[in-house]
C-alpha positions in Angstrom: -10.4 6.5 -25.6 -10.2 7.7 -21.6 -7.6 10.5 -21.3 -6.2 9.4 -17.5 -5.4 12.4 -15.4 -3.0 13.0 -12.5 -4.0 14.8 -9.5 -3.4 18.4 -11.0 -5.3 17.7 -13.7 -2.9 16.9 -16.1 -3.5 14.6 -19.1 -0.2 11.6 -18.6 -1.6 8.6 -20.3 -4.6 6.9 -22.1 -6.7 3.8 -22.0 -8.3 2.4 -24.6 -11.8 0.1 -25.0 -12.1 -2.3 -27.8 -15.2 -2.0 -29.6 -15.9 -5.4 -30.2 -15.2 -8.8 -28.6 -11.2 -8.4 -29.3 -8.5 -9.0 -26.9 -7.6 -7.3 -24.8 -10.5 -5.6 -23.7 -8.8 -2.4 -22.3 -5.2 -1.2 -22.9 -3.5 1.5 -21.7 -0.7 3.9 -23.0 2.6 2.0 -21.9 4.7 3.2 -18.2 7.0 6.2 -18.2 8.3 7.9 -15.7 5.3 10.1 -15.8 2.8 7.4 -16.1 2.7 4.6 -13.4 0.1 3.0 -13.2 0.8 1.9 -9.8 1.3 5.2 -8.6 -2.2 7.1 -9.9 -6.1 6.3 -10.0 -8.0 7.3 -12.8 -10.7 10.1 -11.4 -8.3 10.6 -8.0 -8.3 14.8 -9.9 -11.8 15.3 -9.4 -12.5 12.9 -6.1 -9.6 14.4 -3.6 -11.8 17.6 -4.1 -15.2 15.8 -3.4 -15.6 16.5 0.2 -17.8 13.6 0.9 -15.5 12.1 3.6 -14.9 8.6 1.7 -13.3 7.8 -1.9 -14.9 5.0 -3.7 -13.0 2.4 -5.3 -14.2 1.0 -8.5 -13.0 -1.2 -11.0 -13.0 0.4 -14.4 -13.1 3.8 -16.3 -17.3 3.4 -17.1 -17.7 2.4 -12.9 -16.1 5.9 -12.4 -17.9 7.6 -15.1 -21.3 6.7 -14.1 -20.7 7.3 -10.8 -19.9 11.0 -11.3 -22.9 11.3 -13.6 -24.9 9.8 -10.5 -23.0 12.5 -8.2 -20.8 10.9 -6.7 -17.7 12.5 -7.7 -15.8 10.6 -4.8 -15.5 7.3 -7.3 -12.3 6.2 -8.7 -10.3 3.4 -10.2 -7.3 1.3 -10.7 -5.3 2.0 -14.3 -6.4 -1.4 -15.7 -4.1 -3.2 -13.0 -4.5 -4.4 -9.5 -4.5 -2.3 -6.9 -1.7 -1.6 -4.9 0.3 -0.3 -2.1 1.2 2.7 -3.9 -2.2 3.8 -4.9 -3.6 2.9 -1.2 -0.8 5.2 0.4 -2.1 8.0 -2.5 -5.5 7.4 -1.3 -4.5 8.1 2.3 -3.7 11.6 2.0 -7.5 12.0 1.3 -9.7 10.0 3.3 -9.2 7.0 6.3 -12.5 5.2 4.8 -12.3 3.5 1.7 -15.4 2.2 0.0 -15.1 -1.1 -2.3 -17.2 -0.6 -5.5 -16.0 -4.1 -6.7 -18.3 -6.3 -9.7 -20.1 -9.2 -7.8 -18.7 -11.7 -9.9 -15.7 -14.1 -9.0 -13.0 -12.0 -10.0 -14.6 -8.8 -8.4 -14.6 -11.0 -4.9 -10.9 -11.8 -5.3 -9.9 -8.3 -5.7 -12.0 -6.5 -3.5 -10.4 -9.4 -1.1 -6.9 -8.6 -2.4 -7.8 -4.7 -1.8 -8.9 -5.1 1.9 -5.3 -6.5 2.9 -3.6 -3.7 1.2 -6.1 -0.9 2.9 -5.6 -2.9 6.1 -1.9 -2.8 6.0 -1.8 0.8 4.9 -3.9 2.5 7.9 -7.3 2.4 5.8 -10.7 1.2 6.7 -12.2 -0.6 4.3 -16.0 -1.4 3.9 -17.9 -3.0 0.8 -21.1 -1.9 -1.4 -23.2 -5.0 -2.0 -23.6 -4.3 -6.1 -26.1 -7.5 -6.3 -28.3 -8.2 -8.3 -26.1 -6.4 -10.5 -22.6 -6.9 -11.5 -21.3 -3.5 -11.5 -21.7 0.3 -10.9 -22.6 1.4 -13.9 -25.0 -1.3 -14.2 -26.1 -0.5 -11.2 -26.9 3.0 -11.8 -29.1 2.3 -14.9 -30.9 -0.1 -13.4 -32.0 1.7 -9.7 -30.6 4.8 -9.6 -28.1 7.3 -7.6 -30.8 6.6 -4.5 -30.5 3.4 -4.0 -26.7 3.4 -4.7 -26.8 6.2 -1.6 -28.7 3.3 0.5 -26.3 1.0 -0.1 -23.2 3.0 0.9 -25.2 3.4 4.1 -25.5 -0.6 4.5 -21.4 -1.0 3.2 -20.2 -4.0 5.0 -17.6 -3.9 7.5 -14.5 -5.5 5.4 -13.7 -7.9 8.0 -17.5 -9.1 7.8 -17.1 -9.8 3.8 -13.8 -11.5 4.5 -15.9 -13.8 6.8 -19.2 -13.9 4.7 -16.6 -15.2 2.0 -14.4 -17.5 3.7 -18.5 -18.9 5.1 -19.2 -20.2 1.5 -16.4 -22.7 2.2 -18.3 -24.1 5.1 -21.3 -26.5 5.2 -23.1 -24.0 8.5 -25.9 -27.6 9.2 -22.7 -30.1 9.9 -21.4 -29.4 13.5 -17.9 -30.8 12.2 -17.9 -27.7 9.7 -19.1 -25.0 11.7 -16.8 -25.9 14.2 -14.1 -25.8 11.8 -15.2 -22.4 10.3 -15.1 -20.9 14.1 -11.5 -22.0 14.3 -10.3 -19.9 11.1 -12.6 -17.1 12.7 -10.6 -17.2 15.7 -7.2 -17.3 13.3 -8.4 -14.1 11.6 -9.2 -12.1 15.4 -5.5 -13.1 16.1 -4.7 -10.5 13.2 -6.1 -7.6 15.6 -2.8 -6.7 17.5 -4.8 -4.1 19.3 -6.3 -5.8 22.2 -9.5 -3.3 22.6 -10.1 -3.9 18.4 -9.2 -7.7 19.0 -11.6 -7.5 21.9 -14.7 -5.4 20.5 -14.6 -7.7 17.2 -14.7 -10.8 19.0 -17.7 -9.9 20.7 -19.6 -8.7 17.5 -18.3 -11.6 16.0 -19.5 -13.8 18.7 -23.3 -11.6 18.4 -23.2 -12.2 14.9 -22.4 -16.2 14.7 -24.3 -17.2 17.6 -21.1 -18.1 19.3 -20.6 -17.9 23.4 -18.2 -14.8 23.6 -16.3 -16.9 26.5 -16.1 -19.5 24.3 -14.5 -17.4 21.1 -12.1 -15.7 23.0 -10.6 -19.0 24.3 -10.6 -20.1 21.3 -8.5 -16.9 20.4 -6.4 -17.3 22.9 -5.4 -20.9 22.2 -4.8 -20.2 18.2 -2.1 -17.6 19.8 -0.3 -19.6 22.1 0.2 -22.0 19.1 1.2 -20.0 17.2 3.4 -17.8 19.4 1.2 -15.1 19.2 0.1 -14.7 23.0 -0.2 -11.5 24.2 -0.2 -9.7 20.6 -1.3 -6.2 22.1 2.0 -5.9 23.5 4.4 -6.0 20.5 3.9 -2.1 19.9 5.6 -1.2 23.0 8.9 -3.0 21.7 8.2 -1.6 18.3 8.7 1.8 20.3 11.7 0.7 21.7 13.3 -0.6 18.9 12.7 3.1 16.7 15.6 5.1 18.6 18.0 2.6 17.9 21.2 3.2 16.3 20.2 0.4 14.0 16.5 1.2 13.3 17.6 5.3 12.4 19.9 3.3 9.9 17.3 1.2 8.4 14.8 4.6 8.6 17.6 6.7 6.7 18.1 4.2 4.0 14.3 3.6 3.8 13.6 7.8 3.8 15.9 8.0 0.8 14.5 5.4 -0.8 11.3 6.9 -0.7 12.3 10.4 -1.4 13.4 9.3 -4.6 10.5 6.9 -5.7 8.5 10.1 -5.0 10.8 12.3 -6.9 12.7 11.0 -9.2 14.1 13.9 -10.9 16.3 13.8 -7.4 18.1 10.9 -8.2 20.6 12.7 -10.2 21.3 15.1 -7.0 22.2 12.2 -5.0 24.2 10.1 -7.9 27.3 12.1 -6.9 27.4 10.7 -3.8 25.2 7.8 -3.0 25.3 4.3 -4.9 24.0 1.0 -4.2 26.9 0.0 -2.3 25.7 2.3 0.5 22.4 0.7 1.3 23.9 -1.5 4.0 20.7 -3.4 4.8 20.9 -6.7 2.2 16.9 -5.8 1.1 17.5 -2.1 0.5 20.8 -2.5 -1.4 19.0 -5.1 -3.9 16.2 -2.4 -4.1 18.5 0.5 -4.8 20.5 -1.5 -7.6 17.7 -2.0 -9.6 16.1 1.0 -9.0 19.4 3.3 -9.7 20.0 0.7 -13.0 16.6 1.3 -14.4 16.5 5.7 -13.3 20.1 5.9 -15.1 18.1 4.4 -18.6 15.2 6.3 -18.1 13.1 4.1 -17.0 10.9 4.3 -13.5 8.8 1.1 -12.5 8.3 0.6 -8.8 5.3 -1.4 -9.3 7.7 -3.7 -11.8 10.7 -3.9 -9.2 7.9 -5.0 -6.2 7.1 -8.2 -8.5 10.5 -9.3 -9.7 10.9 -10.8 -5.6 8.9 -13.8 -5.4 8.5 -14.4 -1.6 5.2 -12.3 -0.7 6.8 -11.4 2.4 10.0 -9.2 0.2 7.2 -8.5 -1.5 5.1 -6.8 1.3 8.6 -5.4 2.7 9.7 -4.0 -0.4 6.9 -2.1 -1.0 6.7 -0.6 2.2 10.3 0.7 1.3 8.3 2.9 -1.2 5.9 3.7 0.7 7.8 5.1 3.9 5.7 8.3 5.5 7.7 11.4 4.3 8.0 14.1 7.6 5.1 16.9 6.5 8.0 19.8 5.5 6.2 23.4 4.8 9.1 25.3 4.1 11.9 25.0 0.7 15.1 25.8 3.2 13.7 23.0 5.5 12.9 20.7 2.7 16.2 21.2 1.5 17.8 20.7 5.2 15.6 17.1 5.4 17.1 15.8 2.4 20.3 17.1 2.7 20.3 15.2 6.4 19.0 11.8 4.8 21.8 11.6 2.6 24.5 12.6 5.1 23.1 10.2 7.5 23.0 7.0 4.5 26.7 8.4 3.3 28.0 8.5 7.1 26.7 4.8 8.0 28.4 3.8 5.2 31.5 4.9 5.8 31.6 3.9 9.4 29.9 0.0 8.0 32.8 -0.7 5.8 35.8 1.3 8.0 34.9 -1.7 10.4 35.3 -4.2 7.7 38.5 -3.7 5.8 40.4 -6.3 7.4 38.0 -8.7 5.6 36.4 -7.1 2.6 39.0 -6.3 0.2 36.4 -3.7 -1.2 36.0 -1.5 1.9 39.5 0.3 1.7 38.2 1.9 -1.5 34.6 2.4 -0.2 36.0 4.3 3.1 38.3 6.6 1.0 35.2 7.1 -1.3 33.0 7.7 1.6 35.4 9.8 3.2 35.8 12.0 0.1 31.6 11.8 -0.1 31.1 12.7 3.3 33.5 16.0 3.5 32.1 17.5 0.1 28.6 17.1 1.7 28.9 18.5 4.9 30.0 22.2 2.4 27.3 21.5 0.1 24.4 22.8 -1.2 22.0 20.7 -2.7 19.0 22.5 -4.0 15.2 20.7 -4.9 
């Protein structure tokens, strides 16, 4: 039995490991509101203290026990589930480089692939340990020792690099026909670098590292992007800019804040029951994501992780999770805390009102939504709410 810890130390769930050859081989105390899964990482109490300048991501409760033994007290792990968006944005307020600690077997490459998308997307940099000839950590560290484990965190390989090493295996490198077909996804993957100096400085090392003509490469860049309308990608953070002091972008940020305020909290959600509902999420993704959040908080239940997987399209998905994930403003005083949340809920009550006062000609609901929001809005603006 592993007792799993949260980041103060304190003991919120256990996994257990079969003795035998039963199934399944781990299982873990069932999801509360204290323990999600998706939310915590089994060692993170002991690693955010480490002070080595890197976390290392491993894949199971022995990986993160041997590797403390070994010293290095920066390994942790997922809960038994994959990794995800709410564990990479936990990992952020620790570290920017992220070390993957992955078994070398099939399913270890699929995750540590899965893993580098979600670092990616979440502001980390992700590099990879090269376990071989052994399959894991622990099996690692009985076999050559916390040395040559050291060595290889030296050598970690660029995650981009193990993307390509990987997507390589698909490619027969002797037959012109499939080397020339294996430069054209390489080209696809650049166009994912909407930076142009990070597009430009991995095209060349790319281009170093696959014997290709850098000329050559970065046409062949080029011309992925202008089919597939993405010419130019460098400059889609200046609209990005423009678009964030919008009347409708603060609307969507509001609604987004809250949402996040109360996946981080959700003790709060009572505070805000009183005057917030569904209804009020005027965006069609964020209402669907406050229904079933609010329905599953008002029976005691708190799943994020759970409410990410009922969308199917991996783009509601990727959306929905960032929802959850919003940055919070860094607040160092109670009365300003208070002030911030006080201001996100006036601002999601206020766009309410004014959404359906402009619609009750044609929504036989808004009349009683804008004398409900009226109501709302005047009790907030003389109340207290306390955190």
């Amino acid at each position: 039995m592993f007792p799993i810890q949260d980041g103060n130390h304190r003991v919120i769930g256990f996994g257990g490991r079969v003795m035998g050859d039963a199934k399944p081989k781990y299982l873990n105390s069932p999801e509360t509101m204290i323990f999600d899964k998706s939310r915590n990482l089994y060692g993170l109490n002991f690693a955010r203290t480490s002070r080595k300048g890197n976390i290392i991501l491993c894949e199971g409760y022995m990986d993160v026990i041997a590797m403390h033994q070994a010293g290095f007290t920066q390994a942790v792990a997922s809960l038994g589930t994959a990794f995800t968006t709410g564990q990479a944005s936990l990992l952020r307020r620790y570290t920017e480089d992220v070390l993957l600690a992955y078994d070398s077997d099939g399913a270890g490459v699929n995750a540590a692939m899965r893993a580098i998308g979600i670092l990616k997307e979440s502001g980390l940099r992700g590099r990879v340990i090269d376990m071989k000839p052994y399959k894991d950590p622990d099996e690692f560290m009985k076999n050559l020792g916390a040395e040559a484990f050291e060595e290889r965190i030296s050598q970690a390989q660029n995650s981009f690099f193990f993307e390509l090493s990987i997507l390589e295996r698909d490619y027969q490198m002797e037959d012109p026909e499939s080397r020339t077909n294996f430069h054209r996804e390489i080209a696809k993957k650049l166009c994912g670098f909407e930076e142009e100096v990070e597009r430009e400085n991995y095209i060349e090392a790319v281009a170093q590292k696959y014997h290709i003509g850098f000329d050559n490469l970065r046409r062949l860049v080029s011309g992925y992007a202008a089919r597939t309308g993405l010419v130019q990608p460098a400059v889609r953070p200046k609209s990005t800019v423009a678009r964030k002091n919008t009347p409708e972008e603060n609307t969507k940020r509001s609604q987004r804040l809250l949402l996040t305020w109360i996946t981080e909290e959700p003790a709060l959600y009572p505070k805000i029951r009183p005057y917030i509902a569904a209804a009020d999420f005027t965006e069609p993704l964020y209402k669907e994501v406050a229904e079933r959040l609010f329905t599953d908080l008002e029976k005691g239940i708190f799943q994020p992780a759970a409410i990410v997987s009922t969308f199917e399209d991996e783009q509601e998905q990727r959306a929905v999770a960032e929802i959850f994930n919003t940055q919070l403003q860094e607040i160092t005083t109670p009365k300003e805390r208070e002030k911030a949340f006080h201001d996100i809920i006036y601002a999601v009550k206020k766009n309410s009102f004014e959404y359906y006062s402009g619609r009750m000609g044609s929504d036989m609901n808004a009349l009683s939504q804008v004398i409900a929001g009226k109501k709302a809005l005047e009790e907030l603006s003389k109340t207290h709410i306390s955190l």
